[in-house]
C-alpha positions in Angstrom: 119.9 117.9 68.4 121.3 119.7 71.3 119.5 119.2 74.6 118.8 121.8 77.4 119.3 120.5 80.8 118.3 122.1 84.2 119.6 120.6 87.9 117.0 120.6 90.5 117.1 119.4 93.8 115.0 116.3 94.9 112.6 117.6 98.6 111.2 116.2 100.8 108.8 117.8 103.3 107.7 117.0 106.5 105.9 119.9 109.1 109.3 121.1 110.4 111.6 121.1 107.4 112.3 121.1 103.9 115.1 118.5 103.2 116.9 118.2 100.0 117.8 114.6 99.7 119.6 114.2 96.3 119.6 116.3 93.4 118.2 115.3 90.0 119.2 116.3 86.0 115.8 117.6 83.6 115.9 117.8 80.1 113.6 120.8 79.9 114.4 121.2 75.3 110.9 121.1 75.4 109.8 123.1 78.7 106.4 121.3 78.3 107.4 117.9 78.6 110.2 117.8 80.7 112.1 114.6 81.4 114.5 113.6 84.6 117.8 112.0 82.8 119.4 110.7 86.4 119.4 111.9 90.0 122.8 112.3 92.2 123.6 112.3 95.8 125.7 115.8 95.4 124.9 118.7 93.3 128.4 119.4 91.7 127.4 115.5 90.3 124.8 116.9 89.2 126.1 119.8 87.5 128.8 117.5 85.9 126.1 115.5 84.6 124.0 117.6 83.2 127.1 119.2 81.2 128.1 116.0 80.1 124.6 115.3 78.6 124.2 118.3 76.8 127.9 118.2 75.6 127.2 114.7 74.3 123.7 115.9 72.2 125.5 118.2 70.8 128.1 116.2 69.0 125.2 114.5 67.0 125.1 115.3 63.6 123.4 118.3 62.6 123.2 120.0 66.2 124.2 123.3 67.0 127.0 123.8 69.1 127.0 123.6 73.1 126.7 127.2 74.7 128.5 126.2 77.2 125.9 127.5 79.8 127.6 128.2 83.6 126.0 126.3 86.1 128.2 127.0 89.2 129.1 130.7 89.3 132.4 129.3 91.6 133.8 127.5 88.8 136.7 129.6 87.5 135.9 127.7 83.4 132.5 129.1 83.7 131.2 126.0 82.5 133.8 126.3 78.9 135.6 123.2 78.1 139.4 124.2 78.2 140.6 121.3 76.3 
Protein backbone atom coordinates (compact mmCIF):
# COMPACT_ATOMS: atom_id res chain seq x y z
CA UNK A 1 0.00 0.00 0.00
CA UNK A 2 1.33 3.38 -0.77
CA UNK A 3 2.04 5.54 2.20
CA UNK A 4 1.42 9.39 2.50
CA UNK A 5 4.22 11.15 4.33
CA UNK A 6 4.28 14.79 5.72
CA UNK A 7 7.80 16.60 7.06
CA UNK A 8 7.24 18.61 10.06
CA UNK A 9 9.55 20.39 12.11
CA UNK A 10 10.41 19.28 15.76
CA UNK A 11 9.86 22.98 18.34
CA UNK A 12 10.76 23.78 21.13
CA UNK A 13 9.43 26.72 23.11
CA UNK A 14 10.69 28.74 25.61
CA UNK A 15 9.14 32.62 26.54
CA UNK A 16 11.42 34.25 23.97
CA UNK A 17 11.49 31.96 21.02
CA UNK A 18 10.29 29.24 19.03
CA UNK A 19 13.25 27.08 18.03
CA UNK A 20 13.17 24.39 15.48
CA UNK A 21 15.53 21.74 16.61
CA UNK A 22 15.40 18.93 14.05
CA UNK A 23 12.80 18.08 11.65
CA UNK A 24 10.78 14.76 11.77
CA UNK A 25 8.95 12.38 8.77
CA UNK A 26 4.76 11.46 9.66
CA UNK A 27 3.04 8.92 7.97
CA UNK A 28 -0.28 10.80 7.93
CA UNK A 29 -2.21 7.47 5.20
CA UNK A 30 -4.52 7.55 7.89
CA UNK A 31 -4.74 11.43 9.05
CA UNK A 32 -6.24 9.93 12.35
CA UNK A 33 -3.58 7.99 13.46
CA UNK A 34 -0.57 9.44 12.42
CA UNK A 35 2.84 7.87 13.01
CA UNK A 36 6.60 9.72 13.08
CA UNK A 37 8.79 7.22 10.75
CA UNK A 38 12.43 9.10 11.80
CA UNK A 39 13.46 12.65 12.70
CA UNK A 40 16.57 14.48 10.97
CA UNK A 41 18.86 17.26 11.92
CA UNK A 42 18.15 19.19 8.36
CA UNK A 43 14.97 19.45 6.47
CA UNK A 44 16.24 18.59 2.94
CA UNK A 45 17.01 15.06 5.09
CA UNK A 46 14.00 15.12 5.77
CA UNK A 47 12.41 15.68 2.53
CA UNK A 48 14.72 12.86 1.11
CA UNK A 49 13.39 10.70 3.62
CA UNK A 50 10.14 11.02 3.44
CA UNK A 51 10.37 10.49 -0.58
CA UNK A 52 12.29 7.54 -0.02
CA UNK A 53 9.58 5.99 2.22
CA UNK A 54 6.73 6.60 0.18
CA UNK A 55 8.74 5.54 -3.00
CA UNK A 56 9.54 2.29 -1.24
CA UNK A 57 5.58 1.52 -0.16
CA UNK A 58 4.83 1.91 -3.30
CA UNK A 59 6.80 -0.79 -4.91
CA UNK A 60 4.82 -3.34 -2.78
CA UNK A 61 2.63 -5.42 -4.55
CA UNK A 62 -0.66 -4.22 -5.28
CA UNK A 63 0.01 -0.44 -4.53
CA UNK A 64 -0.71 2.30 -6.64
CA UNK A 65 1.95 4.18 -8.06
CA UNK A 66 3.91 7.10 -6.27
CA UNK A 67 2.54 10.63 -7.24
CA UNK A 68 5.49 11.92 -6.95
CA UNK A 69 4.28 14.75 -4.61
CA UNK A 70 6.91 18.11 -4.65
CA UNK A 71 8.02 18.78 -1.37
CA UNK A 72 10.63 21.55 -2.04
CA UNK A 73 9.28 24.03 -4.57
CA UNK A 74 13.39 24.82 -5.35
CA UNK A 75 14.00 21.49 -6.55
CA UNK A 76 14.18 21.78 -10.39
CA UNK A 77 12.66 17.50 -10.53
CA UNK A 78 9.70 18.68 -8.69
CA UNK A 79 10.01 15.79 -6.66
CA UNK A 80 9.83 13.17 -10.17
CA UNK A 81 12.46 10.56 -10.26
CA UNK A 82 14.45 11.15 -13.50
CA UNK A 83 15.99 7.88 -13.69
Amino acid sequence: MTRTARVEPIREENREAILVSGWRVVDVTDPNLPQEISRHDSEPEAIRAAREYEHKTSLEPGSPPDDTQDYDASDPQGGKDST
